[in-house]
C-alpha positions in Angstrom: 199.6 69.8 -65.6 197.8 73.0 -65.6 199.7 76.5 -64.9 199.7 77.6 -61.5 197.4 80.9 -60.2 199.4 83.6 -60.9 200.4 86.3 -58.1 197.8 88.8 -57.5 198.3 92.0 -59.3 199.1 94.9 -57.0 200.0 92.9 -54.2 202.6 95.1 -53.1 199.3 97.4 -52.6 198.1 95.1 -50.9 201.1 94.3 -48.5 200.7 98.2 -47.5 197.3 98.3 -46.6 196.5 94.9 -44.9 197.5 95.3 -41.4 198.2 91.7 -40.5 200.7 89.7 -42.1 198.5 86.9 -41.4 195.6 87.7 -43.5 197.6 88.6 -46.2 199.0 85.5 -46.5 195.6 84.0 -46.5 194.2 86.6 -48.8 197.5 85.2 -51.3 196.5 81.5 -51.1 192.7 82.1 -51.3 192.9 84.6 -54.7 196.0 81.6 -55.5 192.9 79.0 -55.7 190.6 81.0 -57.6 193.3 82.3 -60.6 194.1 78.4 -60.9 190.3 77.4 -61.6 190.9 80.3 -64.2 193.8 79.0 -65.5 192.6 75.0 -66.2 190.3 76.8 -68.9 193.2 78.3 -70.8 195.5 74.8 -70.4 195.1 70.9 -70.2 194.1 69.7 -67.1 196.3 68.6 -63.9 196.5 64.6 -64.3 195.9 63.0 -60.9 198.8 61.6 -59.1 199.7 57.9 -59.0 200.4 56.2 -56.0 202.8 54.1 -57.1 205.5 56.4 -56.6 204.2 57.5 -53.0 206.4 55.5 -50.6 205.6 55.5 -46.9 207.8 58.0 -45.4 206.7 58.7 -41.9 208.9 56.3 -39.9 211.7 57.4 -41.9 210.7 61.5 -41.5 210.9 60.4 -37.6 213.9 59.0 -37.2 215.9 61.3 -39.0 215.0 63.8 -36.8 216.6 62.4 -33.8 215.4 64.9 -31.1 214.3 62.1 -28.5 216.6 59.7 -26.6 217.8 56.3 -28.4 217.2 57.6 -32.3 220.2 56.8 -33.0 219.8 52.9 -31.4 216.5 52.7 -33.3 215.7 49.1 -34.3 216.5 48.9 -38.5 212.9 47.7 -38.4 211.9 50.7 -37.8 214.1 52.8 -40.0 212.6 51.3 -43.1 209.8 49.7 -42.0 206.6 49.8 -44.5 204.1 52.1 -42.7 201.3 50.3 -40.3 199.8 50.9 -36.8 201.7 48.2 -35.5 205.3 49.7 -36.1 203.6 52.7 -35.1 203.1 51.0 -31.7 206.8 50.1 -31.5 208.1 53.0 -32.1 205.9 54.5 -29.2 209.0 52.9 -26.7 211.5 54.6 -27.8 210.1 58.5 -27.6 210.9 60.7 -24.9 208.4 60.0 -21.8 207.6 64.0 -22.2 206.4 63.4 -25.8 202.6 62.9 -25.6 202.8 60.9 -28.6 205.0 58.3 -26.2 201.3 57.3 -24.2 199.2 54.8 -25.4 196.2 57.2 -25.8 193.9 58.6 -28.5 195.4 62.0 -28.2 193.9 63.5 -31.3 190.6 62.1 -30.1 191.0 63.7 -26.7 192.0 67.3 -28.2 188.8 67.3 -30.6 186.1 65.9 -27.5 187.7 68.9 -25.8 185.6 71.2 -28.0 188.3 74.0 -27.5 188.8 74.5 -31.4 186.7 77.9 -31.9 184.0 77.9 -34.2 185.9 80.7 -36.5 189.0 77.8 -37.0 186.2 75.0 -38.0 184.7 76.8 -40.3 187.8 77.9 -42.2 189.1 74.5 -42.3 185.7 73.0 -43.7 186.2 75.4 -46.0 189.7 74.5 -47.3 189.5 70.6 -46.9 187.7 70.1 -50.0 190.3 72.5 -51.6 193.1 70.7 -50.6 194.8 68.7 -53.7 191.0 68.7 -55.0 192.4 66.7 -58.0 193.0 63.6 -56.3 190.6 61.2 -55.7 192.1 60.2 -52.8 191.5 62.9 -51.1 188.4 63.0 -52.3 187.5 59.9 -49.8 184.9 61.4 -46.8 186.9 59.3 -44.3 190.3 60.9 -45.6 188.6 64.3 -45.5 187.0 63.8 -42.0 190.7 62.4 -40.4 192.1 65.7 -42.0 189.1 67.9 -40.0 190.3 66.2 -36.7 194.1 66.9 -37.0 193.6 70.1 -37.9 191.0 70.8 -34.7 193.4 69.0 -32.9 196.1 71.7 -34.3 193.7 74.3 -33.2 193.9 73.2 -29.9 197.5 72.2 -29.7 198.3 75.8 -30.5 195.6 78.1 -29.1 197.6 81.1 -29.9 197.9 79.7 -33.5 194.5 78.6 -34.3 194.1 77.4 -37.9 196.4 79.5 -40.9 195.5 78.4 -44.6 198.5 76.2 -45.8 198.0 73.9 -42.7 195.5 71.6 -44.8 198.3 71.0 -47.4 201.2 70.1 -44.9 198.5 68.0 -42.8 197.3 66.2 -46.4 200.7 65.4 -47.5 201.4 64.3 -43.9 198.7 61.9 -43.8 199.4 60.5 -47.5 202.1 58.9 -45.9 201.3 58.3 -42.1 197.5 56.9 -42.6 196.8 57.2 -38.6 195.5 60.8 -37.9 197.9 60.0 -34.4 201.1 59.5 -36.5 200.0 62.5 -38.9 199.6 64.5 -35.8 202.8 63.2 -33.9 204.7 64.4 -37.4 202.3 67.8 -37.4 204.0 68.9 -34.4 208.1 67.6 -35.4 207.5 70.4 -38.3 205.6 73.0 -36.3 208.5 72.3 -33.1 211.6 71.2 -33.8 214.6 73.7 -33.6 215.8 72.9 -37.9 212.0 73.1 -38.6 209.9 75.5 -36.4 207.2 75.9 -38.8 204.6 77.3 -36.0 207.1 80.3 -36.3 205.3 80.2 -39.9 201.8 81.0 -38.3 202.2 83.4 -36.0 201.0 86.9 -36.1 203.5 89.0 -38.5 204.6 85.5 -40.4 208.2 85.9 -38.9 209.2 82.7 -39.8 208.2 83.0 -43.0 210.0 86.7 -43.9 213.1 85.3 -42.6 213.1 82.2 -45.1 212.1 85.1 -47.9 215.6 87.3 -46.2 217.8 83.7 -47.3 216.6 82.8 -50.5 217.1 86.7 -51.5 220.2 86.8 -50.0 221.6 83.2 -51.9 220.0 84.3 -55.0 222.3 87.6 -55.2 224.8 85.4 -54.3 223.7 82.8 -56.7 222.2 84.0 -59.2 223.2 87.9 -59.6 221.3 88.5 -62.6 217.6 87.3 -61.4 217.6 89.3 -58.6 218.6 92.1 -60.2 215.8 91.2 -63.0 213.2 90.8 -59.7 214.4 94.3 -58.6 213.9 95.9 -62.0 210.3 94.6 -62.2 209.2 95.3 -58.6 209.1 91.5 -58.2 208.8 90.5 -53.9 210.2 87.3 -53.3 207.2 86.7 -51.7 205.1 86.9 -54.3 206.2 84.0 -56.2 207.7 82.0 -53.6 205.4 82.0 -50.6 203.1 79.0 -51.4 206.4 77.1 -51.9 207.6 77.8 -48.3 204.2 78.0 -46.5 203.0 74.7 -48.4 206.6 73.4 -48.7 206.2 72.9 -52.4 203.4 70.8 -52.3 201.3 73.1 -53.9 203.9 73.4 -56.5 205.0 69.9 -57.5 204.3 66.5 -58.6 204.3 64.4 -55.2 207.0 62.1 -56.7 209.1 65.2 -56.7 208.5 66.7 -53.4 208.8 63.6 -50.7 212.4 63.3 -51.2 212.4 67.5 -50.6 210.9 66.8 -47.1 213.2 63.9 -46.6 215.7 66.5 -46.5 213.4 69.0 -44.8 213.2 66.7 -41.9 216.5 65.8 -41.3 218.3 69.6 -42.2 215.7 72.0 -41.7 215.4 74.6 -44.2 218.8 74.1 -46.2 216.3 71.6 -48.6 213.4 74.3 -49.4 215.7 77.0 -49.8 218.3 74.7 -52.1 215.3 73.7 -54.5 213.6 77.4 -54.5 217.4 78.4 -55.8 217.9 75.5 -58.2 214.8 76.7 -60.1 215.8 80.0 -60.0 218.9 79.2 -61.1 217.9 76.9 -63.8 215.7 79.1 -65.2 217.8 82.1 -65.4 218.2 82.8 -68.6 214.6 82.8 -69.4 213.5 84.8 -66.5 216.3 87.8 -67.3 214.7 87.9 -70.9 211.2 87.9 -69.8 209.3 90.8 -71.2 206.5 92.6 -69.8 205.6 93.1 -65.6 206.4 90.7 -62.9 203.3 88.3 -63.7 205.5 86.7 -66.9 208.6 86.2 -64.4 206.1 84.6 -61.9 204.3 82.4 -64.8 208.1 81.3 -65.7 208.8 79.9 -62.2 205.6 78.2 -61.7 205.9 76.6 -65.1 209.1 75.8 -63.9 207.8 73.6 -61.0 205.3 72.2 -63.0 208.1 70.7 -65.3 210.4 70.8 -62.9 213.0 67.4 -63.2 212.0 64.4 -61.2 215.5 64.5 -59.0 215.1 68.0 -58.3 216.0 68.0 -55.0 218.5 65.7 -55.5 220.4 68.1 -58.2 219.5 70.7 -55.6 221.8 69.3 -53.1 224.6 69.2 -55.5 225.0 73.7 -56.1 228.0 74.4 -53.8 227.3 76.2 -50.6 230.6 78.1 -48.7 230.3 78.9 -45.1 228.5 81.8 -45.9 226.0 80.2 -47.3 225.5 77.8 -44.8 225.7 80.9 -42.1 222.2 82.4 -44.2 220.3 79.3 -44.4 221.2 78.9 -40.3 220.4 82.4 -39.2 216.7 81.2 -40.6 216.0 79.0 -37.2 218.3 81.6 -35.0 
């Protein structure tokens, strides 16, 4: 697997002069694409996914949210159920009668003919869809990349105040990967963007609050943690945001094998941030000793970490849930959603 694009040099130059927290994050993930085209010529090429490992997930990611009435009286079926429209269908009856997603209706279809996504969001996202996992042949597929246009629209319109943010295309992708109906990819869309452990629209909006606040915890749990990294980062100037924003704002699926990262939003969906923020310490932590020897600027410590994720163990998140958290722990990774 190739390296992963390095952080921008003199991004903290950057963060000072940009006014809006929004376009630097977008400046980040675009010069991110371009330093890994860069990077494939200096190292063998990424090796495209197998599906065998993907398992349908999407039933699964909505029941263990259990924010609507009944989740907990949810047929097994349903629980494990391989994904298809039809079990799709069933699960309609037991959502909320406020939750669009609980009408037998074509939402997706309705938001796009509304023609309310703005020309500006459609022509970023046409943009990024051919960027997003452009390894894979599956999404490669026209159809695949024209159902991933219509969610995001749909996004755009869902969340006028929103609009499109780069990032989106990689949480909608992975999404679909294991939905296949742009409705159910939608429906799961907006459990991240809206539920009180996720609240990822918080993510998107103007100043990225959501965003600096999951930064605040994993700086806080890696002094805690991990003493001697942080005080490494802080000797080389290194923002936690420099290495660890495409993790949070793509949820590591940027960052990882897909093998690696659906159990990561198995946990995502059914305890909010406490899974990101366990992994991004784990490979911290795991990689300590290496990052408080690095030599040179804050480009080799950020090289480490995503070399780190590229090899990173196949039961990541799994060892990730075993580092002991005290209250005060727990009390950080809460005051993310507060």
């Amino acid at each position: 697997m190739a390296s992963r694009a390095s952080p921008v040099t003199g991004l903290a130059m950057v963060l000072g002069l940009v006014g809006s927290a929004v376009a630097v994050a977008s400046l980040v993930l675009e010069k991110s694409h371009e330093a890994e085209k860069k990077s494939k010529q200096r190292s063998s090429p990424r090796q495209p996914q197998t599906f065998s490992s993907i398992q349908p997930r999407g039933l699964h990611w909505w029941h263990v949210s259990k924010d609507f009435p009944g989740a907990d009286d949810m047929p097994r079926v349903l629980q494990v159920s391989t994904e298809d429209e039809l079990a799709w269908e069933k699960l309609q009856v037991h959502l909320s009668p406020d939750d669009p997603f609980a009408h037998h209706e074509n939402f997706v279809e309705a938001l796009v003919n509304s023609k309310r996504c703005n020309l500006t969001n459609l022509e970023q996202i046409m943009r990024d869809i051919p960027r997003t996992f452009p390894d894979e042949e599956y999404f490669k597929d026209t159809d695949v990349q024209d159902t991933m246009r219509r969610v995001l629209m749909a996004v755009c319109v869902e969340y006028p105040e929103i609009g499109y943010v780069q990032s989106m295309n990689f949480l909608v992708g992975f999404l679909f990967l294991h939905s296949k109906t742009e409705d159910a990819c939608f429906a799961l869309f907006r459990r991240i963007m809206s539920h009180p452990r996720m609240r990822m629209q918080e993510m998107y909006k103007p100043g990225l609050p959501l965003l600096f606040k999951v930064l605040d915890a994993l700086r806080k749990l890696t002094e805690r943690h991990a003493p001697r990294c942080h005080a490494k980062f802080q000797e080389l100037g290194l923002e936690y945001i420099m290495f660890s924003q495409t993790w949070f704002m793509t949820l590591f699926t940027y960052s990882m094998d897909w093998s690696k990262v659906g159990p990561i939003w198995d946990v995502f969906f059914e305890k909010g941030w406490e899974g990101p923020l366990r992994v991004a310490l784990y490979m911290i932590r795991e990689n300590a000793s290496t990052i408080t020897k690095a030599d040179g600027d804050f480009d080799s410590v950020s090289a480490v970490l995503r070399e780190a994720c590229d090899n990173a163990p196949f039961d990541v998140c799994a060892r990730s849930m075993l580092l002991s958290f005290d209250q005060q722990d727990r009390d950080i990774i809460a005051s993310v959603t507060l």
